[in-house]
N, C-alpha and C positions, 0 to 999 in steps of 0.2 A: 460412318464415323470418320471425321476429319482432324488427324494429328493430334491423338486423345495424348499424346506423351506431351505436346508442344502448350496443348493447354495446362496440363497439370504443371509443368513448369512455369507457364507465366502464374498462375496459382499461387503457386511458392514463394518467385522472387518477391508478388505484391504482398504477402503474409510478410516476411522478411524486413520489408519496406514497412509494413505499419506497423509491426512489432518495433522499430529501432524507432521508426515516431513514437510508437506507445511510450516508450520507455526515458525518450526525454521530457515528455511529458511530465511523469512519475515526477524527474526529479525537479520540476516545479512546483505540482500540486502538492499540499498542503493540508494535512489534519489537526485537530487539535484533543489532546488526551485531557485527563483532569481528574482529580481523586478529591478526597476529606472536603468533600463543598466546595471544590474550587479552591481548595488551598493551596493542591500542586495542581500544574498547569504547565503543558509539554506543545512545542510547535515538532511534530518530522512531518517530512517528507513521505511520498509514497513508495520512494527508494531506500524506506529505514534511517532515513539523517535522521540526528537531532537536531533542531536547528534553535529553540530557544526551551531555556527549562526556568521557571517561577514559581518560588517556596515562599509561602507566608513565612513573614520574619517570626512570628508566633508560634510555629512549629521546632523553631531553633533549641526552642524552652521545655521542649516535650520529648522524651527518653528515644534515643537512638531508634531504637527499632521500631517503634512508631512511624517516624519518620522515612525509615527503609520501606516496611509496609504500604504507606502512602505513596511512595516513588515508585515501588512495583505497581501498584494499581493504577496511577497515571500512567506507566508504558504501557501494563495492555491492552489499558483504553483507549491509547494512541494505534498501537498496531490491529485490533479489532477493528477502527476505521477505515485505518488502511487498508485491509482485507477487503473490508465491504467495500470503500470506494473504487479497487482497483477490479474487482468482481463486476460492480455494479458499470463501472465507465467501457470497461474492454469485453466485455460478454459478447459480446459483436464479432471481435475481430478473428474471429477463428470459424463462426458461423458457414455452411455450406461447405466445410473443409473435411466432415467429416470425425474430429474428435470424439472421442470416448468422453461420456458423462463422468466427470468428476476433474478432467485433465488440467492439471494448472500449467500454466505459461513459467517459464523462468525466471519471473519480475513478480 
């Protein structure tokens, strides 16, 4: 065995290294949520921005909570993307390292 500590440290730093790629990454990629048929309609990020939000001007006309309704099902439609896209894109980067099934990343 050849410097099992020296490997596990370069191990680290490159985890380290793609986790802080990963993570600017995030904050480019882009999901799109959307409720009542595409009446609301949300841009975030994989970093939780919101970066554009769009209300049928027809919902304006339609009693408050309604409309609240609507907006909560277009965010967690946005963030169940995000889940899955940030699941599905970085599943990788921790491979051969040894995590525990289930372990989420900080991002």
């Amino acid at each position: 065995m050849k410097n099992p500590l020296g490997n596990l440290m370069q191990q680290a730093q490159k985890m380290q290294a793609d986790m802080s790629h990963a993570q600017e990454e995030l904050e480019q990629l882009e999901v799109k949520g959307e409720a009542g048929a595409g009446m609301v309609r949300l841009t975030m990020t994989c970093r939780h921005q919101v970066r554009v939000i769009h209300i049928d001007d027809t919902l304006f006309n339609e009693d408050k909570d309604m409309l609240e309704d609507i907006l909560i099902a277009a965010f967690n439609d946005a963030l169940r993307k995000v889940e899955t896209t940030v699941q599905d894109k970085y599943s990788g980067l921790t491979a051969g390292m040894g995590m525990p099934p289930g372990f989420k990343l900080p991002f």
